[in-house]
ZATORSE-378578 format. One record per atom (N, C-alpha, C): residue in one letter; z, x, y. Coordinates in steps of 0.1 Angstrom, whole numbers, plus 5000, padded with zeros to 4 digits. Layout:
BEGIN
AZXY ...
***
This chain:
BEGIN
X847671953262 X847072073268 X846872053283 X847072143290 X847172123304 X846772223309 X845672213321 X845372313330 X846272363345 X846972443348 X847872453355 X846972603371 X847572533381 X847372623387 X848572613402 X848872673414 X849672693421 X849272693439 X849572583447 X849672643458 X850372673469 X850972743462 X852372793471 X852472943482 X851372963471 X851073123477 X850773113494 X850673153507 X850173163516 X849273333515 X850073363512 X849073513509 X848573593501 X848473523497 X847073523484 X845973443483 X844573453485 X843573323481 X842473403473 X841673283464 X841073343453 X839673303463 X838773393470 X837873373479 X836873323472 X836073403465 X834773393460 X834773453444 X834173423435 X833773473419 X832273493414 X831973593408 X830473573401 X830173753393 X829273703392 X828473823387 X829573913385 X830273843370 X831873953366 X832874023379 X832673903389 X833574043397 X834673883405 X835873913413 X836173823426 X836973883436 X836673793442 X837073823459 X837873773461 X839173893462 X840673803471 X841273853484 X841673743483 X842673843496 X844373823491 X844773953494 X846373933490 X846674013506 X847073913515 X848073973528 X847273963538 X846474093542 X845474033549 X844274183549 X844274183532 X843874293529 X842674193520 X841674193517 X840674173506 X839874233499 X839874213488 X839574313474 X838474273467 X837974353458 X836774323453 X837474353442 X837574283427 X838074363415 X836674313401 X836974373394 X836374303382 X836774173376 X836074093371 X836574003363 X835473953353 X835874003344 X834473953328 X834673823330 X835173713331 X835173563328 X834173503335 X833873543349 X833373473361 X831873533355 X831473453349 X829373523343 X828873423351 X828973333358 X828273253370 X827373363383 X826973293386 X826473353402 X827373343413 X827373453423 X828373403434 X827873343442 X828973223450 X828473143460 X828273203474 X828873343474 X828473393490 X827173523485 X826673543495 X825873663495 X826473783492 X825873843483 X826474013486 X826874063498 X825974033504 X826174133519 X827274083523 X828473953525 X829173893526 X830173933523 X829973973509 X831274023505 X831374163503 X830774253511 X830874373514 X831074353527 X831374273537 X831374263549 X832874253549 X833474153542 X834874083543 X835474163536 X834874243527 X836374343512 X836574443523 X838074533520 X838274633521 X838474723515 X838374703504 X837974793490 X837474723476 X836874843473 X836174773456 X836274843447 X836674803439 X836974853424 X836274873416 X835875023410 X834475013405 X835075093392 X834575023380 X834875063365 X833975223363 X834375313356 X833875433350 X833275373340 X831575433341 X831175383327 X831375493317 X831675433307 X831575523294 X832375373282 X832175513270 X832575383262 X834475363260 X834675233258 X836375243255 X836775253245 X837675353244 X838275363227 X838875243224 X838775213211 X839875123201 X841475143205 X841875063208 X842975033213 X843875043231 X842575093238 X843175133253 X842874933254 X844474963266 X844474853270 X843374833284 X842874933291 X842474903306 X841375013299 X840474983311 X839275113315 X839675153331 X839375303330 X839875333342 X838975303351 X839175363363 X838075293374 X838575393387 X838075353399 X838175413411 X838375313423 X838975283432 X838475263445 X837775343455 X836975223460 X836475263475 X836775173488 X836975223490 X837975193505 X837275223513 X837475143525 X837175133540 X837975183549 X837975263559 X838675323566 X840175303567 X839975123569 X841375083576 X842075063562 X841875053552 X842275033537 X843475093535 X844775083536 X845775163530 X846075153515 X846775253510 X846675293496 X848175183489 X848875143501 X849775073496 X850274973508 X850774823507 X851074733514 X851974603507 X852174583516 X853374443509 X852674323513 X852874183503 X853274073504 X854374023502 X854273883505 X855473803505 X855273663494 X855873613490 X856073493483 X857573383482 X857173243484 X858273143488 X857973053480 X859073023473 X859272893468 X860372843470 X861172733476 X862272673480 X863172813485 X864472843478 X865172953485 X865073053481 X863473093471 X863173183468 X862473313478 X862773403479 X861573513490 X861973653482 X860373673482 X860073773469 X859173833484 X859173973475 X858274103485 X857974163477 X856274153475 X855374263466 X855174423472 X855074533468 X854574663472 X853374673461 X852674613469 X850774643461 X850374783469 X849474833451 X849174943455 X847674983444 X846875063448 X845675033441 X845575103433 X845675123419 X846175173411 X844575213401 X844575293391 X843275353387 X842975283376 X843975163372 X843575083362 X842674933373 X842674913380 X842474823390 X843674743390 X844474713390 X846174623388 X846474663399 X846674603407 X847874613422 X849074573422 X849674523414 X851374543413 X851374423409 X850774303410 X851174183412 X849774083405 X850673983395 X849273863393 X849773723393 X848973713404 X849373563412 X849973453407 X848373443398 X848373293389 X849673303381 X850673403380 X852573363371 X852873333383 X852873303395 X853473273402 X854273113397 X853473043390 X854072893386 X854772903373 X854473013370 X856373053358 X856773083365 X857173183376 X858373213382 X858873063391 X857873003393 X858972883402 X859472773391 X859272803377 X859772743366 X860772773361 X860772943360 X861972973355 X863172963365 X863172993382 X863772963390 X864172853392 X863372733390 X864072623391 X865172603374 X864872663365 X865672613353 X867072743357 X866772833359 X868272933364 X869072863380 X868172823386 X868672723397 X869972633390 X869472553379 X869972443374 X870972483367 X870972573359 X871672613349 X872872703357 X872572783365 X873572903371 X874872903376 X874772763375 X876672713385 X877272603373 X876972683360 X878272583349 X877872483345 X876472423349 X876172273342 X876372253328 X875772403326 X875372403307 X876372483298 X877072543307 X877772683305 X878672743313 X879572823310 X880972833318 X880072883334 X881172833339 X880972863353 X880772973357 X881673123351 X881573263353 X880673353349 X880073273337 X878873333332 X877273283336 X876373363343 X875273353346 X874473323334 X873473273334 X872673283322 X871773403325 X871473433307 X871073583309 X869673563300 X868673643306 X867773603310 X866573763301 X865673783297 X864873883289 X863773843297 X863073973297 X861873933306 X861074103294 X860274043285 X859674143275 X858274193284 X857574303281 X855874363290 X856374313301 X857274323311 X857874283320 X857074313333 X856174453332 X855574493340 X856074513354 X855874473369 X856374533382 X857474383384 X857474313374 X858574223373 X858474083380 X857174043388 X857573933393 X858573823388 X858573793374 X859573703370 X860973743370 X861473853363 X862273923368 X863373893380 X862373913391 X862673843402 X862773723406 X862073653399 X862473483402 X863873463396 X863873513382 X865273483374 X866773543385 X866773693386 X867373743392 X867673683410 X866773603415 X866873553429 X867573413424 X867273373412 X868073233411 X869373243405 X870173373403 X871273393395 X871673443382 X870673463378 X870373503365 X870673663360 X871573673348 X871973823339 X870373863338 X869573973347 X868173983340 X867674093334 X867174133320 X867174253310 X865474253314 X865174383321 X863874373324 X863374503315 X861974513299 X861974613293 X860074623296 X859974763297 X858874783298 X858574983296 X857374943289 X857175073281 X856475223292 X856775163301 X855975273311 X857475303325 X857375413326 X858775433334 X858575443349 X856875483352 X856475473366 X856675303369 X856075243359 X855975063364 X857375003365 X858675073361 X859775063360 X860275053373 X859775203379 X860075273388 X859475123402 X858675123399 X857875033406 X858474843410 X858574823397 X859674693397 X861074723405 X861774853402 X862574893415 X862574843428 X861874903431 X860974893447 X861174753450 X860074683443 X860674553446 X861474423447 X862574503438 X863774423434 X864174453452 X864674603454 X865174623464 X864174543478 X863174553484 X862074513488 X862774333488 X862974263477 X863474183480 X864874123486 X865474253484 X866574203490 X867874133477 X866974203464 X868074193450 X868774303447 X869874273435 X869674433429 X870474333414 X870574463410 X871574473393 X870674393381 X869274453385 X868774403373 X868774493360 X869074493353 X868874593338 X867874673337 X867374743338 X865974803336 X865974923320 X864974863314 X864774933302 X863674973297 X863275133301 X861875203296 X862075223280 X861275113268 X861175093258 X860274993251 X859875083243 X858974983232 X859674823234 X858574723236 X859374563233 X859774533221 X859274593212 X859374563196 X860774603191 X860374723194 X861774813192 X862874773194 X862874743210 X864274653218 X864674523207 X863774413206 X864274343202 X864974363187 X864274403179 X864674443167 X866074483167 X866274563176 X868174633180 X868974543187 X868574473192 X868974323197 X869274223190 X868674213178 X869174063169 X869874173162 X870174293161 X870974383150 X871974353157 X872074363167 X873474373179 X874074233181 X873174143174 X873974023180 X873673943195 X873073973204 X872773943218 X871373833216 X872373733221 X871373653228 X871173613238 X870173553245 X869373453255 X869273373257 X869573323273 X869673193276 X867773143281 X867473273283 X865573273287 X865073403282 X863773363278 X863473483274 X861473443278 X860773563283 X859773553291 X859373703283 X857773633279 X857173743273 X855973723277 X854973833279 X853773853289 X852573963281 X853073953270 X852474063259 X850674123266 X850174263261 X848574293264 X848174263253 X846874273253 X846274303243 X846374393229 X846574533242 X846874623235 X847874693240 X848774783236 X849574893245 X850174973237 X850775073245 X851375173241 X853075173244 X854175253233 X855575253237 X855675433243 X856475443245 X857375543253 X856875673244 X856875583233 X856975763217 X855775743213 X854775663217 X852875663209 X853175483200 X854375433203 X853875283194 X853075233198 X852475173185 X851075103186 X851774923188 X851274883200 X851174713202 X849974683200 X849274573192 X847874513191 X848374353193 X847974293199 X848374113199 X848274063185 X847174053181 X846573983167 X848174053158 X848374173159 X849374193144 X850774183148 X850874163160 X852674183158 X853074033169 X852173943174 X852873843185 X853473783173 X852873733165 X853873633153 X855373663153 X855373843152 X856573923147 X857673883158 X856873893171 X857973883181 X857973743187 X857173693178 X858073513187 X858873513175 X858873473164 X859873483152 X861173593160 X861173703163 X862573753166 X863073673180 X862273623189 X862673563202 X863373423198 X863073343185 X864073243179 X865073283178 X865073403172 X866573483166 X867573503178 X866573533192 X867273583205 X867873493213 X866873363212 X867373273221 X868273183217 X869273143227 X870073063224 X870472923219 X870872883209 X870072803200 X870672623210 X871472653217 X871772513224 X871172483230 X870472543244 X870072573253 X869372693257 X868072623264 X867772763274 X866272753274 X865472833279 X863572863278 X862972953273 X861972953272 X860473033265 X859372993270 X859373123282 X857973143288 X856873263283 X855773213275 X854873303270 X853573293279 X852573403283 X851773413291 X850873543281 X849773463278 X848573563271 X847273543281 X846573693283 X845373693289 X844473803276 X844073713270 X842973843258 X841873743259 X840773763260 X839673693262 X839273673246 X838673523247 X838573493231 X839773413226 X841473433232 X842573343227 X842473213235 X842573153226 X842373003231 X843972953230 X844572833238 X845372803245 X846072713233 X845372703217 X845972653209 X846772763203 X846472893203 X847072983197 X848273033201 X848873023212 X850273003215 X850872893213 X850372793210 X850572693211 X851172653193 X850472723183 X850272713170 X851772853166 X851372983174 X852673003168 X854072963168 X853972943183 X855472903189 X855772783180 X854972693175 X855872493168 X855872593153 X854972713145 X855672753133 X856972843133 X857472843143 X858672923145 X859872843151 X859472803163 X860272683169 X860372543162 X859272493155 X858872353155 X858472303165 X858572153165 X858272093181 X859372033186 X859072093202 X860072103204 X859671973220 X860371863220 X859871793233 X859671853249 X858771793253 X858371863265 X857671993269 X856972073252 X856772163252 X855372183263 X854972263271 X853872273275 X852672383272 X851472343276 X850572483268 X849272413274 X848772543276 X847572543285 X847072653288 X845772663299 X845172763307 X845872773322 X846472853330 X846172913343 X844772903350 X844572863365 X843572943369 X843672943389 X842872983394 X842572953408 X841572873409 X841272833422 X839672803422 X839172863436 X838372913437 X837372953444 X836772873458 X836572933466 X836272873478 X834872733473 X834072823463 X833172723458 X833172643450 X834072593446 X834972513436 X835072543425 X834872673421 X834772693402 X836072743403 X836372693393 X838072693385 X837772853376 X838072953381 X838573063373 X839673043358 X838973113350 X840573093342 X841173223340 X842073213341 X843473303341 X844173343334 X843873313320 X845373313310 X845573183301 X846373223289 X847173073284 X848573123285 X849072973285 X850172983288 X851072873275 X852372893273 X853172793266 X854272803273 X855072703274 X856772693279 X856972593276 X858572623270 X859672463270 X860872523273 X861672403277 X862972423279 X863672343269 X864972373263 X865572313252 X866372283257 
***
């Protein structure tokens, strides 16, 4: 089990955490968002961090129905605050360009802490992309499932990679666009569709994967009202991602954030489906804070076969 975190980012830092909330900066913009994990006290003063934010994200109270994935919320912004802005991100010959924008779920396009899957999967399509493992003419082709505004996506596709990007919302589609182009990519697949669904017609069809990168919510919704809940269907779809992935060769990047899943439980379905497999890895994500508390972020599992 391993704790994993990234410093590659130059424009991003995780400032301050506490009293459910943290302070970042992404560019040279800083934010105030929610975060349930951080129940500590913060190390700066309030007044501090109303001095430095340029907006803050403030939850609507009421109560949340059974099954919404987000609670909506609002910004408040400061004069100079624009509603939308870019960063940047580098790893070796990698250069990615975010279009963050402040959105009414609090999500800005972008979450950091996968920054160290994408320089994972980039470095394994790096390796793989020019015939080592596989004919020369063929790219390895690559699934990116809840794919969301795509940052991996883009790592795969910046390192060479055939990339099937599916996701159940057509604005966040639209949005992954932007930044494909933004970076200076294109010809990635884009598919507004239930994940469940896809895959299911996928092992009917025969297609498989040389990577396949799944990022599942909690909870969500498909295109036609499908119901996603983690607890009843992740089993379903790492069992079909065996089916998908290519059985000589290739990866499996899984990234869960549900508060409460602990870092064995990806860990426990992937070896009953996979087995064990050497080198596998599995753990928590996190930042740490100007004051040294380690945020946590996520669990994570990946291996390469």
């Amino acid at each position: 089990m391993e704790i994993l975190t990234t410093t590659d980012w130059t424009e991003y830092e995780l400032i301050d955490t506490g009293n459910r909330e943290k302070l970042e900066r992404f560019g040279k913009y800083i934010l105030i968002r929610p975060e349930p994990q951080a129940v500590w006290q913060k190390s700066m003063p309030e007044s501090e961090w109303e001095r430095l934010s340029h907006a803050r994200y403030v939850r609507v109270k009421g109560k949340k129905t059974a099954g919404d994935e987000y609670e909506r919320g609002s910004w408040v912004r400061k004069p100079k605050m624009p509603e939308q802005w870019n960063i940047g991100y580098h790893y070796q010959q990698m250069n990615l360009t975010f279009r963050l924008g402040l959105t009414a779920f609090g999500h800005i396009g972008v979450f950091p802490e996968q920054s160290i899957n994408w320089n994972y999967i980039y470095d394994w399509v790096t390796k793989n992309a020019k015939g080592k493992t596989r004919a020369a003419e063929v790219p390895p082709k690559v699934l990116n499932l809840f794919a969301y505004t795509g940052g991996a996506s883009l790592a795969a596709k910046a390192a060479g990679a055939d990339v099937v990007h599916v996701d159940s919302v057509k604005p966040v589609i639209t949005w992954a666009k932007e930044m494909m182009d933004a970076s200076g990519l294109d010809n990635i697949r884009w598919v507004v569709e239930d994940a469940m669904n896809f895959v299911r017609r996928e092992v009917k069809r025969g297609n498989i994967y040389d990577g396949i990168i799944l990022d599942p919510p909690a909870y969500g919704r498909g295109p036609d009202g499908e119901k996603w809940i983690l607890e009843d269907s992740i089993d379903e779809i790492i069992a079909i991602s065996k089916q998908l992935l290519n059985p000589a060769h290739g990866f499996l990047v899984l990234s869960l954030y549900s508060m409460g899943f602990s870092a064995l439980i990806p860990e426990n379905l992937v070896k009953t489906r996979f087995g064990d497999i050497p080198g596998m890895q599995s753990g928590e994500f996190f930042f740490q804070d100007k004051g040294n508390r380690r945020l946590p972020l996520g669990t994570f599992l990946r291996f390469i076969k």
